[in-house]
C-alpha positions as CSV (number, residue, x, y, z in Angstrom):
1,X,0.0,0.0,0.0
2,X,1.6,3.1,-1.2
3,X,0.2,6.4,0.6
4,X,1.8,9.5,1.3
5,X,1.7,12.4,4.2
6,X,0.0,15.0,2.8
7,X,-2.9,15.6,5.2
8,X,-4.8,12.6,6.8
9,X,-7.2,11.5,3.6
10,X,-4.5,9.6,1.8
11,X,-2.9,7.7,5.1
12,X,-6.9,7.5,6.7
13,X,-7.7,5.3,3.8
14,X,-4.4,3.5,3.3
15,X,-5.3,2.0,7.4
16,X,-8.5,1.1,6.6
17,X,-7.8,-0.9,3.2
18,X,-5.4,-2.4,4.9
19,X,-7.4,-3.5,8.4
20,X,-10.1,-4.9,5.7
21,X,-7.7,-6.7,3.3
22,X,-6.0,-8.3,6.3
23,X,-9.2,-9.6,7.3
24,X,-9.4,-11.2,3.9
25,X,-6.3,-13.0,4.5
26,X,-3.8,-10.5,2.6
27,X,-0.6,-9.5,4.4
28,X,-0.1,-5.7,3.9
29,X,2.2,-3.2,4.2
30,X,2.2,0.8,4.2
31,X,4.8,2.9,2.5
32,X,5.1,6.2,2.0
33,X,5.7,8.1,-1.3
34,X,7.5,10.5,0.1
35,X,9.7,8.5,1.3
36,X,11.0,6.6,-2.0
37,X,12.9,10.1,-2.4
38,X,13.6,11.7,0.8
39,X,15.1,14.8,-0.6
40,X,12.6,15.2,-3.2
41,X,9.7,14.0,-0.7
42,X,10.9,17.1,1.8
43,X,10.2,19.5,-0.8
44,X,7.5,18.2,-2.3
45,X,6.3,18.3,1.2
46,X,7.1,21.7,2.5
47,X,6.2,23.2,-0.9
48,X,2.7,21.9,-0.9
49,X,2.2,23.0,2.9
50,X,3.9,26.2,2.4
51,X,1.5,27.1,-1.4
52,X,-1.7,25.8,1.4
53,X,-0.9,28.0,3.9
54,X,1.3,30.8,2.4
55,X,0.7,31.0,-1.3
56,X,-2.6,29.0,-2.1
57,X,-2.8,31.2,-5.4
58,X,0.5,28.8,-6.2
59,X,-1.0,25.6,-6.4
60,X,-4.3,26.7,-7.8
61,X,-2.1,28.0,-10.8
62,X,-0.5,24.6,-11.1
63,X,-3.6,22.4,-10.7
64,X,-5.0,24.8,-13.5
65,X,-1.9,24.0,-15.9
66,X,-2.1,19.9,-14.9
67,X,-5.3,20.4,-15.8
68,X,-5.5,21.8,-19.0
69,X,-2.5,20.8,-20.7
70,X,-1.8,17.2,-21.2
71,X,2.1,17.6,-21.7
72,X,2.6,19.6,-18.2
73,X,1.1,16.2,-16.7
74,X,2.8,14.0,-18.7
75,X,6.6,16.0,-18.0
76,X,5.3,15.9,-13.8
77,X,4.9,11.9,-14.2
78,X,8.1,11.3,-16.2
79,X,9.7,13.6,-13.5
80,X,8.5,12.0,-10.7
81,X,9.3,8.6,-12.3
82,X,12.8,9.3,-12.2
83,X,13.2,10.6,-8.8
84,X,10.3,8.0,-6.8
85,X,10.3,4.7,-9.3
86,X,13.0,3.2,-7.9
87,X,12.3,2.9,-4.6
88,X,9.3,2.0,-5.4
89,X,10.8,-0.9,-7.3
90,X,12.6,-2.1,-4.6
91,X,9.8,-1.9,-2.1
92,X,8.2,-4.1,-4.2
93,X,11.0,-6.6,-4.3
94,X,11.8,-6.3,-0.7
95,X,8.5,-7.3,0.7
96,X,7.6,-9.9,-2.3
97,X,4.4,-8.2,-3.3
98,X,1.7,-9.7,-5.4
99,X,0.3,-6.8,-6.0
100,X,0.9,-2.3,-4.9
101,X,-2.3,-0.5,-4.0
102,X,-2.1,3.5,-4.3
103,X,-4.0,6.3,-2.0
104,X,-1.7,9.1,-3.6
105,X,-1.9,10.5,-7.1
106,X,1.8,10.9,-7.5
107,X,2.4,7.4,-6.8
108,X,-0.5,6.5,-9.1
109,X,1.6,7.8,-11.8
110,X,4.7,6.6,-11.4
111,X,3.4,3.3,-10.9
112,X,1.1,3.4,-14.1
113,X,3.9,4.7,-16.1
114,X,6.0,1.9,-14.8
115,X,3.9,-0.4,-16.0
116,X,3.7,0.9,-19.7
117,X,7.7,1.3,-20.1
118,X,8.9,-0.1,-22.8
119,X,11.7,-1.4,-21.4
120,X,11.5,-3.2,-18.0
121,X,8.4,-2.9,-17.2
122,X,7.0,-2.9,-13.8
123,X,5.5,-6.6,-13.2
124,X,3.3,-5.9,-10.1
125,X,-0.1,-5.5,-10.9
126,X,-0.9,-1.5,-9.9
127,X,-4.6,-0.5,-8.4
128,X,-5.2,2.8,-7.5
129,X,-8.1,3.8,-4.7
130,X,-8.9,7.6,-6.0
131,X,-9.6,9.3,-2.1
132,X,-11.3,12.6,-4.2
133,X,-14.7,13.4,-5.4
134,X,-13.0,15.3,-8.0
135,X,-10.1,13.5,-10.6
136,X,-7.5,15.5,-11.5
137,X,-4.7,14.3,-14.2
138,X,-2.5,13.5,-11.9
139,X,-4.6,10.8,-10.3
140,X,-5.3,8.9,-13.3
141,X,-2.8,6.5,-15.4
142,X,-3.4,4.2,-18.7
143,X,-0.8,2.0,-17.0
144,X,-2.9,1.5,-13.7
145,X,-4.7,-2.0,-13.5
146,X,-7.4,-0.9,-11.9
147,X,-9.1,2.8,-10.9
148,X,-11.4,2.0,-7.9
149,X,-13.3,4.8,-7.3
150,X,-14.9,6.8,-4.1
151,X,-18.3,7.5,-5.6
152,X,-19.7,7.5,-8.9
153,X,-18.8,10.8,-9.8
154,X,-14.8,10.1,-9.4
155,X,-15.6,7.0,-11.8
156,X,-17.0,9.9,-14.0
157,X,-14.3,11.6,-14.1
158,X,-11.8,8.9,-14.5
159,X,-13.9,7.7,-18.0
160,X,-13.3,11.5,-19.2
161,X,-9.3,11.2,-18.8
162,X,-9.1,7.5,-20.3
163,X,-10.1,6.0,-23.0
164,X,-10.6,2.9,-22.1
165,X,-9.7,2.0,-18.3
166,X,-10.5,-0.5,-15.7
167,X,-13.3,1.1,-13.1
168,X,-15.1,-0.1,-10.1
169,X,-16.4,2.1,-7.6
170,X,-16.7,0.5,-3.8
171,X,-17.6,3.8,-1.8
172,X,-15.1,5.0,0.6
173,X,-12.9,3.8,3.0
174,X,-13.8,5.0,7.3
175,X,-13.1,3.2,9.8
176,X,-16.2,1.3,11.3
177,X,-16.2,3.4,14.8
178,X,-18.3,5.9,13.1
179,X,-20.8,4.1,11.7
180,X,-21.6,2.9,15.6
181,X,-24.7,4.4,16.5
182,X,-24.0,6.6,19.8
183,X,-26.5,8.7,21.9
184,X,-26.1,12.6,21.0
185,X,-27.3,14.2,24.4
186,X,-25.1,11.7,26.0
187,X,-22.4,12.8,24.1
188,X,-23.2,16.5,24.3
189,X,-23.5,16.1,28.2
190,X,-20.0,14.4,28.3
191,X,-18.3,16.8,26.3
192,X,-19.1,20.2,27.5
193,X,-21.7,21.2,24.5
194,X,-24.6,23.2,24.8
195,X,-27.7,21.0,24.3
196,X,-30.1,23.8,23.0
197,X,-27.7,25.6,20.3
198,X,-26.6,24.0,16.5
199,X,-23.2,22.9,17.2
200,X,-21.1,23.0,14.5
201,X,-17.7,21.7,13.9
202,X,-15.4,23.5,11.7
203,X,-13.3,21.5,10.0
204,X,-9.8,22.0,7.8
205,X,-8.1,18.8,7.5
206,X,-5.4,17.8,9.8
207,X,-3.2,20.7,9.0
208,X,-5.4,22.8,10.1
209,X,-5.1,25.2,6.3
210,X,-7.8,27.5,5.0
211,X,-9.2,30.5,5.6
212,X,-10.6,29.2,8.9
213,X,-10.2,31.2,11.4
214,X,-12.0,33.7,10.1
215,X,-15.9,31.8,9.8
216,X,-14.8,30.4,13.6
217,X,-15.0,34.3,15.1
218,X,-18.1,35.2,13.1
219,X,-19.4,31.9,13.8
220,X,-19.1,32.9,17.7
221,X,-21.0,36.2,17.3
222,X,-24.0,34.5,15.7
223,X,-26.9,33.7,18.2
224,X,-28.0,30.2,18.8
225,X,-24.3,28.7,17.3
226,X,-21.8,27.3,18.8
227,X,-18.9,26.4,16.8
228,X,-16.5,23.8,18.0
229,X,-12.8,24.3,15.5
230,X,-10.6,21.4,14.6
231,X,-7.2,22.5,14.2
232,X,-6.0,19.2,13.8
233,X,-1.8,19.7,13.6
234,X,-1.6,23.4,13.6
235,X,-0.5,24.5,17.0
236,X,-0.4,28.2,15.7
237,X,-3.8,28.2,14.9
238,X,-4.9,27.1,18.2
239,X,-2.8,29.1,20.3
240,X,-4.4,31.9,18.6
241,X,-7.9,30.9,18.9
242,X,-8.6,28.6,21.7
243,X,-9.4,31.6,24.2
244,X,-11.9,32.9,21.6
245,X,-15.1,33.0,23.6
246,X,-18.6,31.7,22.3
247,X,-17.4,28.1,21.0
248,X,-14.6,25.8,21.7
249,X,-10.7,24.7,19.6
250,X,-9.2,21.7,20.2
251,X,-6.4,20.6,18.6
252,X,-5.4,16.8,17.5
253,X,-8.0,14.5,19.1
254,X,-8.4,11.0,18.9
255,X,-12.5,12.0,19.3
256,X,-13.3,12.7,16.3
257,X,-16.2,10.3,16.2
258,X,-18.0,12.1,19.5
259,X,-17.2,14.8,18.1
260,X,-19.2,14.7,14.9
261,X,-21.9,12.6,15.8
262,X,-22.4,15.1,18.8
263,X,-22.3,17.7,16.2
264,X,-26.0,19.1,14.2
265,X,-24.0,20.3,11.0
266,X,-19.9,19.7,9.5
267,X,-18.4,22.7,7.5
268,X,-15.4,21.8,5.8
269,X,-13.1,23.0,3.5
270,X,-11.7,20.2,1.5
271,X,-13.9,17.0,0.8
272,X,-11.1,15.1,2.8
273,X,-11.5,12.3,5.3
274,X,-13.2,14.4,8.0
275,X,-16.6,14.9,5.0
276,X,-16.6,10.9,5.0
277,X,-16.5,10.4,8.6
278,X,-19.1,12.5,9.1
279,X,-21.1,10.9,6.1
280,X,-20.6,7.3,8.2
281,X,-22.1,9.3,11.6
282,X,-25.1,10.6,9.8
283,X,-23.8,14.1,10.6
284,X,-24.8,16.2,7.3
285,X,-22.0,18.6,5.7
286,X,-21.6,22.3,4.7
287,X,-18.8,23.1,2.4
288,X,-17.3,26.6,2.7
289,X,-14.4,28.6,1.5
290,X,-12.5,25.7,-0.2
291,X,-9.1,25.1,-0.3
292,X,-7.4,25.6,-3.6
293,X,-7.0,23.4,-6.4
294,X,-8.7,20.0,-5.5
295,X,-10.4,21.3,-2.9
296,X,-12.7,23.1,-4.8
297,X,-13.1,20.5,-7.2
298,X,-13.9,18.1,-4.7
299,X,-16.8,21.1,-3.0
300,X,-18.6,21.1,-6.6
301,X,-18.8,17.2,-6.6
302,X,-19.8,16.4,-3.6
303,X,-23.0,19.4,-3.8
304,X,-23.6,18.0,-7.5
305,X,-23.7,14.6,-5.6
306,X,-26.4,15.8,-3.0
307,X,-24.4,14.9,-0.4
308,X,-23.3,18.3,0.6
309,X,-24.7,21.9,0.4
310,X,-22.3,24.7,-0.7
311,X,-22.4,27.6,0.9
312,X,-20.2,30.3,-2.1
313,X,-20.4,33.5,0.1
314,X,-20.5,34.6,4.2
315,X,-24.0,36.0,3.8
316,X,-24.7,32.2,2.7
317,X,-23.3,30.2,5.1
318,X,-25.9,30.8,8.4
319,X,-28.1,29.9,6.0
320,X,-26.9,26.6,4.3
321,X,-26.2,25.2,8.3
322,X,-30.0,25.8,8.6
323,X,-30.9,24.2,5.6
324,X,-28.2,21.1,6.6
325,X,-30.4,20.7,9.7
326,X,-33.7,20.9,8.3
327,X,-32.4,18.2,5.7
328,X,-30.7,16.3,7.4
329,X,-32.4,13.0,6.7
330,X,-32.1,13.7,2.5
331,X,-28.0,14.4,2.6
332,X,-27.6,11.4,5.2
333,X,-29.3,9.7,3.1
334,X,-27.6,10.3,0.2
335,X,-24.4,10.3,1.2
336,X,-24.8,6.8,3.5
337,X,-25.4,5.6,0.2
338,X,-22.0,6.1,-1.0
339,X,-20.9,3.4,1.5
340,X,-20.7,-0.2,0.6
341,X,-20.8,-2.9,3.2
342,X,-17.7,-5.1,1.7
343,X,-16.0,-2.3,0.0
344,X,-12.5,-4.3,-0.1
345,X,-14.2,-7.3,-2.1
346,X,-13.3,-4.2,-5.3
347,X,-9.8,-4.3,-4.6
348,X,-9.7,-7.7,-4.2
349,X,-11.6,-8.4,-7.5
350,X,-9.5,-5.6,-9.2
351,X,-6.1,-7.3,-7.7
352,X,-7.3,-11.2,-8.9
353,X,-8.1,-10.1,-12.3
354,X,-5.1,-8.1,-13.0
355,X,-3.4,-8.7,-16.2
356,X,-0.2,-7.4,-17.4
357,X,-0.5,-4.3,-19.9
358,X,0.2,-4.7,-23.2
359,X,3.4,-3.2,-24.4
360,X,2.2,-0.7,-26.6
361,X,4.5,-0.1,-29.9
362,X,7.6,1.4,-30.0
363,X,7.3,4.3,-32.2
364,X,9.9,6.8,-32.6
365,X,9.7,10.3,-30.7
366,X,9.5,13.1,-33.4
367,X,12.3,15.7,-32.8
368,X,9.4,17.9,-32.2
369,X,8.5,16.3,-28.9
370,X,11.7,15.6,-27.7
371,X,12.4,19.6,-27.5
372,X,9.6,20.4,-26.5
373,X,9.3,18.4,-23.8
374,X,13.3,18.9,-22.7
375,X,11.8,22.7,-23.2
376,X,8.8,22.4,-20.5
377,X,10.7,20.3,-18.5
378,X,13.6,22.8,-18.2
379,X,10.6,25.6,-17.5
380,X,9.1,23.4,-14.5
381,X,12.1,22.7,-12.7
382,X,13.0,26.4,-12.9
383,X,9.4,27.2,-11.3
384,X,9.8,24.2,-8.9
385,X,13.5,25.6,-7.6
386,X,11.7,28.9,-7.2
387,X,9.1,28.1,-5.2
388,X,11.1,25.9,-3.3
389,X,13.4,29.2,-3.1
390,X,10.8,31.3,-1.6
391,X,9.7,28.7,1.5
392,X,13.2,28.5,2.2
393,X,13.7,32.5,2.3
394,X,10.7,32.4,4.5
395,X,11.9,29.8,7.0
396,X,15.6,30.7,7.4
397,X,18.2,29.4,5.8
398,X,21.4,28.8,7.7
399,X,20.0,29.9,10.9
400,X,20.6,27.0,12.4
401,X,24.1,27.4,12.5
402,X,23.6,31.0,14.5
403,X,25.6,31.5,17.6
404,X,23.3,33.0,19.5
405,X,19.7,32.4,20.4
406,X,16.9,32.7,22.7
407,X,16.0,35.6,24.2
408,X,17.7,38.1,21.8
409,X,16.0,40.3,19.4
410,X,17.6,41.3,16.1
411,X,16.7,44.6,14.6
412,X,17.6,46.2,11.1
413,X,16.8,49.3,9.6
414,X,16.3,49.7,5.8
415,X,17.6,53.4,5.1
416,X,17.5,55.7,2.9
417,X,20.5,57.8,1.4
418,X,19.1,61.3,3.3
419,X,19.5,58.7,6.4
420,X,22.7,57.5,6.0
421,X,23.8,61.2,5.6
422,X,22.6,61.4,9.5
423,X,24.9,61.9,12.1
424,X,22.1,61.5,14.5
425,X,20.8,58.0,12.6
426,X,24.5,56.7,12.8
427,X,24.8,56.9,16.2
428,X,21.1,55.2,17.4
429,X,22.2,52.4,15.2
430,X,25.6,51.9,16.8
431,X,24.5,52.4,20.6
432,X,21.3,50.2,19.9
433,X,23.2,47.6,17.5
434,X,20.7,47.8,14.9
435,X,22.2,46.7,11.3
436,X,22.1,49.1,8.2
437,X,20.2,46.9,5.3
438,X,21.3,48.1,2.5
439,X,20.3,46.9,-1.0
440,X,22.5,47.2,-4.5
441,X,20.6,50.6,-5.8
442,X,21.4,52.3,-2.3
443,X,25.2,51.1,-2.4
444,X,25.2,52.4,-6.0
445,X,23.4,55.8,-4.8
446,X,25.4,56.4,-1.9
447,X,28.7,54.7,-1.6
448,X,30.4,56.7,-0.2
449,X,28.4,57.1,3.0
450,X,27.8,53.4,2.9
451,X,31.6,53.2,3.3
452,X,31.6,55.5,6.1
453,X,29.1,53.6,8.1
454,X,31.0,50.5,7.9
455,X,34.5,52.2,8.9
456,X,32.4,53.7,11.7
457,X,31.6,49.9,12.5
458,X,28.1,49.8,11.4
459,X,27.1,46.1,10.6
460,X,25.5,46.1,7.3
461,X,23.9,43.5,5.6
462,X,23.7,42.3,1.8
463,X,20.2,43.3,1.1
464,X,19.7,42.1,-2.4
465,X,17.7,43.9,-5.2
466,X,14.1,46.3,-3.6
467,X,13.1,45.5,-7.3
468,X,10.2,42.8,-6.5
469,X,8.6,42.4,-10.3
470,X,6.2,39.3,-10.4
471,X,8.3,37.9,-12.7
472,X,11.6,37.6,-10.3
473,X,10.8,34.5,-9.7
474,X,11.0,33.0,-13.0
475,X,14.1,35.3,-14.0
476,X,17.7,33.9,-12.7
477,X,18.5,37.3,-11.8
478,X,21.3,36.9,-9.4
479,X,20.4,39.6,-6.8
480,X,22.7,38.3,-4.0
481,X,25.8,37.9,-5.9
482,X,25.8,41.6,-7.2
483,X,25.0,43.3,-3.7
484,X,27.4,40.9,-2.0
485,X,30.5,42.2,-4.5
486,X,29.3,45.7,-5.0
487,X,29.3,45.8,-0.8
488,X,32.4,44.2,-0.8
489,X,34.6,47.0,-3.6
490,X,33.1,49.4,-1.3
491,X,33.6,48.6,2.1
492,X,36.1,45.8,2.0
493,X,34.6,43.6,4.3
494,X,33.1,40.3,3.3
495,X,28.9,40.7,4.7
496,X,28.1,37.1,5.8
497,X,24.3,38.1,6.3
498,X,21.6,38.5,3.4
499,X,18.0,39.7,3.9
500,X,16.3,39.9,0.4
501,X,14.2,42.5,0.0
502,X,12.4,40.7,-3.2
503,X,11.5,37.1,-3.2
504,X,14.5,34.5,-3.6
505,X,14.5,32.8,-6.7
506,X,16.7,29.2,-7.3
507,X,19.9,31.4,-8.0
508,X,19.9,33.7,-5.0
509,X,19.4,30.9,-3.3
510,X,22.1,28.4,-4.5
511,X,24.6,31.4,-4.0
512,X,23.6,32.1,-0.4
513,X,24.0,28.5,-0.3
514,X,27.2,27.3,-1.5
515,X,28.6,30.8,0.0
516,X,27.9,30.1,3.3
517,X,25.3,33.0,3.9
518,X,22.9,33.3,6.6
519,X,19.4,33.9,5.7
520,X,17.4,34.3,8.7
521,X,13.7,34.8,8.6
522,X,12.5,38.7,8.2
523,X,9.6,40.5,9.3
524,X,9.5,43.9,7.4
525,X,7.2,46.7,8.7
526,X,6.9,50.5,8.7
527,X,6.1,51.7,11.9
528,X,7.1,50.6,15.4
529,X,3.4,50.9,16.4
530,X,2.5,48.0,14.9
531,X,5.7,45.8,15.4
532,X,4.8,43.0,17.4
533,X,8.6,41.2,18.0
534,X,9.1,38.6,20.1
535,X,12.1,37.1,21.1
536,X,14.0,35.0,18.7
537,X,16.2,34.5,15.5
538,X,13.9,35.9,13.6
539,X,15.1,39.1,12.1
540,X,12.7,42.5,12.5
541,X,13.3,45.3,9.7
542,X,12.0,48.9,9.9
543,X,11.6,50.4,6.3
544,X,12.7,54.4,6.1
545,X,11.3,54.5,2.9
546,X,9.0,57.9,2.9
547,X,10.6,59.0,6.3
548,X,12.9,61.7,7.2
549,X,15.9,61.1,9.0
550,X,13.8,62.5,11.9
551,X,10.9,60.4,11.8
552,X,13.5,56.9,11.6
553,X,15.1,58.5,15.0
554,X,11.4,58.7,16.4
555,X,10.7,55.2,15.6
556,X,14.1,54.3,16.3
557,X,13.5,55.2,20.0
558,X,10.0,53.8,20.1
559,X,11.0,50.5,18.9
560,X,13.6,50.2,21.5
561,X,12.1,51.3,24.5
562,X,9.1,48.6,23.8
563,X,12.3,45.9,23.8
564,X,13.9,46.8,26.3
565,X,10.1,47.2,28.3
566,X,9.2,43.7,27.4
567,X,12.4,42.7,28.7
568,X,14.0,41.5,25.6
569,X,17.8,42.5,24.5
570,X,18.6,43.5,21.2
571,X,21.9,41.3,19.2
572,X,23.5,42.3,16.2
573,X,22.7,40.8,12.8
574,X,25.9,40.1,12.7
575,X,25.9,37.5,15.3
576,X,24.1,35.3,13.6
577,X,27.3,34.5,11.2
């Protein structure tokens, strides 16, 4: 069984498939995807959470591409081929399987396209279980044996992708706890709830992603509603939240099932395992706000389903958890009969009967193809370095190396020429240690008073380009390298710190790597009044941009005094080389 990380959908149903085949008299085993290439599987990883929680604009951009353009899929599934197949290989080898069962589109993939090479083809028989409403390219594979489906509307979508594939549809996969049939007032007594409001539980997979915070507090100003939110693995979020008063946070619970069957209505944000657990309790299902990419997919199948209502706006929502409640029994309904009772006798129908795939002919690749798939390939692998380049630069890089740590503050100033003309500005940053940022159009406006703030022992720091065009990114434009030497004919020192002021892209990056540079996380704002630091490696920057030499000294001294008040100490920049 091949599953993979990314939230708890893909692993949730990867358990159960397993806890039913076993009964059948298979012998499984889990892997994880991710794990076939750790390096890879990191960033694949981090870059997904980051684009959920950071960039979600990101991944709907690149679910729109997979899904529209047939080569962008097919140059993903070659890539990941060559990075994951391997492994993959030699799992299968190592544990003497008869047959590889996928929860994870990627895997999918690279195991259908193993099973069409030419040469060497994979032997295994490959099944995939699709875990989505909704079937994106990436989930379906002419190699793949078998496409068992979760409802009839991912067997839909599978016939629209393939010509001519294998599909069965056995319902989904939930582990039979919640199908047990529990007394709500019970529950509700036991837990804490209100008996008289709707309780409703908010729910955004287990990482806790989507714009959900923001429906809990409105939720909690609405009369007669108490809303109970699920922040599964995100600590952050439920620091933040939990003392909200007028419902209730809890993080990772092992509940889940008193929880939802305690619950009148569900509103989720991704279609993911929580939706089908609360399908199995009879608990009926608002979706709201959904995530990117899949996750909206997955909202317009399950309403076009009628398991679900869909609630597109905030003036909609109050009134699609009334309507859940008043129709309950029709979405139970309907979505109870998504579930089968022996819904691994389709796997193990879809395993017996495998076959191996016919080798298909081997015609030659015009020239045509082969550049233009060495041309998107190239083009994806810049994008994917970027964005890989961009979580980095917003996580640290290097900082773990840093000399000193808790409970210092580290405080740098992004001036302005007028400012480093200042004999007053010179001197708060030298008896406050506060760092000069100072970026290549400033060394190249002002060099020589950048010169004399580093004789006057200044610490100033490499502070890339201020030019921030969308398309940085995607340019190689070596922002780093050319503030680090400019600062270096002008000062003579060597600056071991970089703060880019514009987003890293692969290059800035692999030069910050290889020389040696510390890149510690930066909070930019432009007034001291709404700083909030707290103590750490993290590194705070005050913009002069628009001030006067005067104004920086005023928010200079502000900034300071709230440290030093708080009882924090303020480190040079430079001590994190």
């Amino acid at each position: 069984m091949v599953s993979a990380r990314m939230g708890a959908g893909h692993d949730g149903a990867a358990r159960e498939i397993c806890k039913k085949l076993d009964a059948y008299g298979y012998e499984t085993k889990i892997v994880d995807f991710l794990d076939a290439s750790p390096i890879a599987g990191k960033i694949l990883y981090d870059t997904y959470h980051f684009q959920m929680e950071r960039s979600p604009w990101t991944y709907s951009a690149m679910y729109w591409a997979w899904s529209k353009f047939n080569v962008l899929t097919r140059v993903t599934t070659l890539i990941f081929g060559l990075l994951f197949e391997r492994r993959l290989r030699q799992w299968a080898t190592e544990y003497q399987a008869d047959a590889i069962v996928s929860t994870y589109p990627f895997a999918s993939v690279v195991l259908g396209r193993a099973r069409r090479k030419r040469i060497n083809p994979l032997r295994v028989p490959a099944i995939t279980f699709l875990t989505d409403f909704a079937v994106h390219p990436l989930w379906v594979h002419e190699g793949i044996d078998e496409h068992v489906c979760v409802s009839p509307s991912a067997a839909s979508g599978v016939r629209h992708l393939l010509q001519s594939p294998r599909i069965s549809v056995s319902g989904p996969f939930v582990n039979e706890e919640f199908f047990t049939i529990r007394n709500k007032a019970a529950l509700r007594e036991e837990l804490s709830l209100p008996t008289e409001e709707t309780v409703v539980i908010l729910s955004a997979g287990s990482w806790g992603v989507g714009d959900i915070e923001s429906t809990y507090r409105a939720l909690t100003q609405e009369p007669g509603i108490y809303p109970i939110l699920i922040c599964g693995r995100n600590e952050v979020l439920y620091q933040r939240i939990h003392k909200v008063p007028g419902g209730r946070a809890i993080g990772w619970t092992d509940r889940m099932v008193d929880y939802l069957t305690a619950a009148d209505v569900v509103v989720q944000n991704a279609g993911g395992l929580t939706a089908l657990e609360a399908f199995a309790t009879g608990t009926p299902v608002v979706s709201y706000k959904p995530i990117a990419g899949h996750g909206r997919d997955n909202t317009k199948r399950m309403q076009l389903s009628g398991v679900t209502l869909y609630a597109r706006h905030h003036s909609d929502l109050l009134a699609a958890i009334h309507q859940a409640v008043e129709r309950r029994e029709t979405l139970t309904t309907n979505a109870l009969s998504l579930f089968d009772p022996e819904p691994e006798r389709y796997i193990h129908n879809a395993i017996e009967s495998a076959t191996p795939v016919p080798t298909p002919p081997d015609l030659p690749l015009r020239p045509s193809r082969v550049l233009s798939r060495i041309a998107v390939s190239a083009l994806m692998l810049l994008v994917a370095s970027n964005l890989a380049a961009d979580l980095v630069g917003a996580r640290g890089l290097n900082v773990a190396s840093a000399s000193v740590q808790l409970p210092y503050v580290y405080l740098a100033v992004l001036p302005t020429a007028a400012d480093l003309r200042s004999p007053a500005v010179e001197q708060a940053l030298a008896t406050n240690d506060i760092s000069a940022i100072v970026p290549l159009s400033l060394a190249r406006l002002a060099p020589r008073e950048v010169r004399t703030f580093a004789h006057d022992g200044i610490t100033l720091i490499n502070g890339g380009s201020t030019d921030d065009a969308a398309l940085h990114l995607l340019l190689p434009i070596n922002a780093a390298a050319q503030t680090y030497a400019a600062l270096k004919a002008i000062t003579g020192h060597v600056l071991p710190v970089y703060l880019p002021q514009e987003h890293l892209n692969g290059v800035d990056l692999a030069w910050a790597a290889l020389h040696h540079q510390v890149v510690p996380r930066l909070h930019i704002f432009t007034s001291a009044a709404k700083a909030k630091v707290i103590a750490g490696t993290k590194v705070y920057e005050l913009d002069g941009a628009g001030m006067t030499p005067e104004q920086l000294l005023h928010q200079i001294h502000i900034l300071v005094q709230r440290i030093n008040h708080q009882g924090d100490i303020v480190a040079s920049v430079s001590t994190l080389s």
